[in-house]
N, C-alpha and C positions, 0 to 999 in steps of 0.2 A: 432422574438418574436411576437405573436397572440397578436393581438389588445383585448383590454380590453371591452366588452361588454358593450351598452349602455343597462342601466337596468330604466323602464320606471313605471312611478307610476298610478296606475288608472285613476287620474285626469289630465293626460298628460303630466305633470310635468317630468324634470330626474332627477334620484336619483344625475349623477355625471354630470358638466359640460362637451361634450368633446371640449377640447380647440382649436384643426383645426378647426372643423365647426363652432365652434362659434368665432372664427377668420373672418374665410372665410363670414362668414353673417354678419361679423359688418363692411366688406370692402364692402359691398353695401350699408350703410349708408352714405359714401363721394362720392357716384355718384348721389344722389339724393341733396346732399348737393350743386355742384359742377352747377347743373341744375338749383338750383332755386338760387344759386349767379349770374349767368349769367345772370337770367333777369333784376336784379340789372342797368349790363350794358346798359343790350337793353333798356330798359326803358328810361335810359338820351339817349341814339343814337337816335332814334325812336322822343323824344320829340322834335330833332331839324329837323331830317329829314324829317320827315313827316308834321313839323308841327303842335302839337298834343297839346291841354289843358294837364294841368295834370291828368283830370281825363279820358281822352282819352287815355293817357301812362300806367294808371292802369288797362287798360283793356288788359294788358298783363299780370299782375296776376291773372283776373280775369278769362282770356284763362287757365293757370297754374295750379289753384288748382279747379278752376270750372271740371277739367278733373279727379281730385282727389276724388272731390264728385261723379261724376257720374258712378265711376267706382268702388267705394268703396266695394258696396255691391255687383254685380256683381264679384267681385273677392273674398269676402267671399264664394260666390256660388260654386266655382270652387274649394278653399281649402277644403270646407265641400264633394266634390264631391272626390279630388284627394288629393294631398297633397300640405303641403305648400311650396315646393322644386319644382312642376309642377308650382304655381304662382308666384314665385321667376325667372323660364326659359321666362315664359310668359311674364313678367314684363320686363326684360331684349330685350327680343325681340320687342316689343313696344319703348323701349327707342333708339335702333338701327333705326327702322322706323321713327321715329319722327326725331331725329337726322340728316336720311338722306332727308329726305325732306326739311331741310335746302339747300339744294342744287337748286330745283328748287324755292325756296321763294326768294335766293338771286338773279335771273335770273330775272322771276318776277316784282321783285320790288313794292309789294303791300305791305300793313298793313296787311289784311286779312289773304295773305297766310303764312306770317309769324306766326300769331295768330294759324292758322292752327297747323303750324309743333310744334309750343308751346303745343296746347293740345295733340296733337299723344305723345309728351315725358308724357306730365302728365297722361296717359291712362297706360304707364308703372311703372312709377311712382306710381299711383295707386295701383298697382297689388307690387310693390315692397317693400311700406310700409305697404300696410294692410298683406303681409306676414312675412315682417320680423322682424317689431316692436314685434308682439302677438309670433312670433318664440322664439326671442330672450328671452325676459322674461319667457316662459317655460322650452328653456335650459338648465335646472340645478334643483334644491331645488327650493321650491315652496315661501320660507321665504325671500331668495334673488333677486325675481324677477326683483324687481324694482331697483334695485342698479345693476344688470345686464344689464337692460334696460340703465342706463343710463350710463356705460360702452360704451355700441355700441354706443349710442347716441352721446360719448364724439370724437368721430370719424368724427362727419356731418359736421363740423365749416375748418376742413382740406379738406375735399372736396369743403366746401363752398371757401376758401381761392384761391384755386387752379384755382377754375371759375374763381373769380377775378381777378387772374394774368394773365390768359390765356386771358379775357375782355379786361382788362388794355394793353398787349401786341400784339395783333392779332385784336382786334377790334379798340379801341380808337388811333389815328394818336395824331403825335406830333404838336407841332403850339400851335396857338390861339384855343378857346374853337369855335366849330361848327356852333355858334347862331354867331359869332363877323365874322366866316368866310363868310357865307349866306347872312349876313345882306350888305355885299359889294358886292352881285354877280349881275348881269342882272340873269332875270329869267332862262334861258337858261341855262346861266354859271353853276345855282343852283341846275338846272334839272340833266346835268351832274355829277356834283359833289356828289350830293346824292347818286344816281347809282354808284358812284365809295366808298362811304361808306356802302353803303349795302353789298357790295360784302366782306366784312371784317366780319361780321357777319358771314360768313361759316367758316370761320378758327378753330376757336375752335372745332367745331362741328365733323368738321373731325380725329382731335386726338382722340376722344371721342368714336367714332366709334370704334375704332381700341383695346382701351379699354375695349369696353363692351365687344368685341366680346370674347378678351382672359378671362374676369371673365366669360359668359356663359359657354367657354369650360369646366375651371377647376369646375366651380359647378356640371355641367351636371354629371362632372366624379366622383365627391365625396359622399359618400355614407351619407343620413341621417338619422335621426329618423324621426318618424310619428309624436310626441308630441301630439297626441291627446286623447281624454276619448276615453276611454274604455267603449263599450257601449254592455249590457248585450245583445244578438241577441234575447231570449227571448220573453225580454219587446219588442226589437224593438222599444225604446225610442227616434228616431232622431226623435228632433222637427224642424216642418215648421216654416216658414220664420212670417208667423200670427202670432202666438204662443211666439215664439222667443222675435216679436217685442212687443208683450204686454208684457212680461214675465218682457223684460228690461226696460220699461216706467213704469212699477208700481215702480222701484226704483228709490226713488227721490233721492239719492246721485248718484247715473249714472246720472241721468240728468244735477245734476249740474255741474259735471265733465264734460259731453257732451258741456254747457254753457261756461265754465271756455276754455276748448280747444279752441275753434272756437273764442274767444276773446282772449287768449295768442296767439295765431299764426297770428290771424288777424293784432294784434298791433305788432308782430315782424317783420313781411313783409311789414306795412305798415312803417317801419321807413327806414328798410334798405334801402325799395321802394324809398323813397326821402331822402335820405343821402350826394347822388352826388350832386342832386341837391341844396338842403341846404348850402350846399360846394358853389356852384358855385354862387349862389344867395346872400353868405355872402362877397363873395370873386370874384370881377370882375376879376384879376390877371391869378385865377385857369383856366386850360383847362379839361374837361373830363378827361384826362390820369393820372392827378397829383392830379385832385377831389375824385380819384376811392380809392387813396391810403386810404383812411379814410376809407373805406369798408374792406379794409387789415384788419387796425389797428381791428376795430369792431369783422370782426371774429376771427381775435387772442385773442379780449377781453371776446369773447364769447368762445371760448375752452378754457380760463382760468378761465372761471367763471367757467365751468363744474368742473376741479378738483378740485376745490377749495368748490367748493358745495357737489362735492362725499365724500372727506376728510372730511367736516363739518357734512355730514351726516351717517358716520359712529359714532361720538362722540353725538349725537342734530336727534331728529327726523326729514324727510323730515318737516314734514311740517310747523314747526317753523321755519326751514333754509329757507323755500320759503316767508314766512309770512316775516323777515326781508329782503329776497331780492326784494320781492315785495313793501315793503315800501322805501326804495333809491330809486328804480327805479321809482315808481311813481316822485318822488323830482327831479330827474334827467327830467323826460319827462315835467314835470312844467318850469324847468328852460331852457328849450328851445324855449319854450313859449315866454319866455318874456327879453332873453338873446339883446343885440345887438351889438353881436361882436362874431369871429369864435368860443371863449368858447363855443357856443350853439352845435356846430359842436362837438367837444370832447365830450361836454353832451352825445352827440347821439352815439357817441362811446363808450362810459363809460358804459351806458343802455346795451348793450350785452352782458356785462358782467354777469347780472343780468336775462338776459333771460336763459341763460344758461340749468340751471337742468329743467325748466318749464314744456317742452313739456315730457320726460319719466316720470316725476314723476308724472302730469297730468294721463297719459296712465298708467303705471305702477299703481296707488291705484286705480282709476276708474276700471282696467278691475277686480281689484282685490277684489270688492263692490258684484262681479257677483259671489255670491256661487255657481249655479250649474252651473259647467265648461259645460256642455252639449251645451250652450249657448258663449261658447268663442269665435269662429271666428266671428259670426255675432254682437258682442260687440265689438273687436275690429277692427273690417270694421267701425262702426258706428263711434267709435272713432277717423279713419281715415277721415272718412265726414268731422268730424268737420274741417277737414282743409282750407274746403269751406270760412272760417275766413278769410284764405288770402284771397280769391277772393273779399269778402265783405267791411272789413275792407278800404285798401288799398283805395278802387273806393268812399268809404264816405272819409277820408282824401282829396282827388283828389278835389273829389266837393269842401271839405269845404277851401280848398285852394285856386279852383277858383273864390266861393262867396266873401273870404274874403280879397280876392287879393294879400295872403299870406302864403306860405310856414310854415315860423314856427309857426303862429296860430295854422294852422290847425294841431300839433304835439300836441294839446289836444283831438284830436280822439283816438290814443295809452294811453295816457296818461290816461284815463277814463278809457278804457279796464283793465291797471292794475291794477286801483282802486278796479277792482270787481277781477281781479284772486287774489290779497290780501286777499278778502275779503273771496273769496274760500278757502282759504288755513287755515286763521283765522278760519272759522268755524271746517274744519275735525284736527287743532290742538286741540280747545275745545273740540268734541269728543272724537278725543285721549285721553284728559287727564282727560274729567270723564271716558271714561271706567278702565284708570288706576286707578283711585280712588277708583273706584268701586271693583278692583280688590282687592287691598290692602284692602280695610275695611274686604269684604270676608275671604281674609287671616288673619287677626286681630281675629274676630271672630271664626275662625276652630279652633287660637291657643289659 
């Protein structure tokens, strides 16, 4: 039986889902999910081994998603040049690279070169979300985008899961937590021992490899659409990157969407960032191995916020669904604050819940503010920047935990962050609901 034709709309849009490929592209959603739970681990490994302030350990997201910004737009370059199935292989192969240089970072044994092999994955990483978030969402009808988007989105908290387990079992050793083991060694003994923890740190890394390689294969071979406008050869309308970028700062709802991203992922990395640790710091008892499990629980709590936000927002517009998840979750990040007992810890688990729909629905109406589609990829590259959040966010929690000599203090850096995505989400629900008013009085008056 002949395959059913992808029938493609001016605006890049498809008339029909096809459901393989948009399968196939929402399974690189949990490789990128699966990468930044990882560092999760590394982070608490790294703070004993090395030795490291907190805000010193942050500088592993900052490696992370700082490779996210820098590559953002440069890999819109490349979609607007080829297609976004070229920076989907590209992206993939970066993630291979990075991955394998874990190999000589654990040999090594520096801070640096780890950091290193961290930004070569986010350089793919890069190239994987600014192509397949903007992919996804045009997959289909142009009305369902963002409820598409967060389909595949509902996918990243299972990869993120898997990191964890593979951290939890390949990296983190059984015993007492790391700092109680150190703390008894001769410097020597310490020296060794490190070196014999770092070398766990590859393990993961290796399965991963092995991974990626079989999704490159089957992509490479699958056939997709272009999803792109249709651009009259005529006019010869493709705008420059100048152009482009004034086109998009004249609209101040991109912007704020721009603002709202780069602080919703800020504060999500920055909690997961110290979750172990909060664990360990509440609970002398916990080791690493058995702190990590509350990073489990968080991303189950987070791929259940997602269906339960998709369900809600089939009946409730996004953006009142966000406006109430954004207000718990503020009350949540508060009460960590000022919790003193493991409850703070739950809090912090409970809060994922609520992150959940954030980051596609974010993406999803932002890129959707951008009328002339002509401007798509380099909107959602930008959109990708704001990922730069992690990098930022994380490394001011770090400080404000080493000023204040306290861990859950400093969990009023996230906490402020959701105050304003609330407040994002509150303003484009008002929108919404005068344009609907507006619409209706219209209709009132025609009849």
């Amino acid at each position: 039986m002949k395959a059913e034709p992808l029938i493609q709309q001016n605006d890049g849009y498809l008339k029909k889902t096809p459901i393989f490929q948009f399968i196939l592209l929402s399974i690189l959603f949990p490789l990128w999910g699966a990468a930044a739970s990882l560092n999760d681990i590394l982070i608490a490994q790294f703070k004993s081994v090395f030795t490291l302030s907190d805000f010193a350990t942050a500088l592993v997201q900052s490696a992370f998603y700082g490779g996210y910004f820098l590559i953002a737009i440069p890999a819109s370059m490349v979609i607007k040049k080829t297609t976004y199935k070229i920076a989907v292989l590209i992206g993939l192969l970066f993630y291979i690279i990075g991955c394998s240089l874990f190999f000589p970072a654990s040999h090594m044994a520096t801070y640096t070169m780890f950091l290193v092999a961290i930004f070569a994955i986010a350089i793919g990483l890069g190239f994987l979300e600014t192509s397949a978030n903007t992919y996804s969402s045009m997959m289909g009808p142009r009305e369902s985008a963002t409820l598409r988007l967060n389909i595949s989105q509902t996918f990243t908290p299972i990869g993120s899961i898997i990191g964890i387990l593979l951290g939890k079992y390949l990296i983190f050793q059984e015993g007492e937590s790391l700092e109680k083991q150190l703390a008894r060694m001769t410097p020597e003994e310490a020296h060794d021992f490190s070196l014999a923890m770092l070398q766990h740190t590859l393990q993961p890394y290796k399965y991963m490899i092995f991974i990626l390689i079989a999704v490159l294969i089957v992509f490479l071979f699958t056939k997709y659409p272009s999803c792109k406008v249709q651009v009259d050869q005529k006019l010869k309308s493709t705008p420059g990157m100048k152009e482009t970028l004034r086109y998009l700062f004249k609209n101040k709802r991109f912007g704020k969407g721009i603002i709202a991203q780069f602080l919703y992922v800020g504060m999500q990395v920055a909690v997961w960032s110290f979750t172990i640790r909060l664990a360990l710091v509440l609970n002398d008892d916990l080791n690493e191995r058995s702190a990590s499990n509350f990073m489990v629980y968080s991303f189950i709590a987070f791929f259940v916020g997602k269906f339960i936000a998709n369900f809600l927002m089939t009946r409730f517009s996004p953006q009142k669904v966000l406006v109430v998840y954004s207000i718990i979750g503020t009350a949540l990040l508060g009460y960590i604050v000022f919790a003193t007992n493991m409850s703070a810890v739950y809090a912090a688990v409970a809060v994922s819940m609520l992150f959940g729909p954030c980051w596609a629905t974010i993406y999803g109406e932002t890129l959707n503010v951008v009328q002339d589609k002509k401007y798509t990829e380099t909107a959602g590259a930008i959109l990708v920047m704001a990922i730069v959040g992690g990098a930022v966010i994380p490394a001011v929690q770090g400080i404000a935990s080493d000023l204040l000599g306290s861990i859950q203090y400093a969990f009023i850096v996230p906490m402020l962050c959701f105050v304003y995505v609330g407040y994002y989400f509150y303003q484009e629900m008002k929108r919404e609901q005068a344009i609907d008013s507006s619409a209706s009085d219209y209709t009132s008056i025609q009849s």
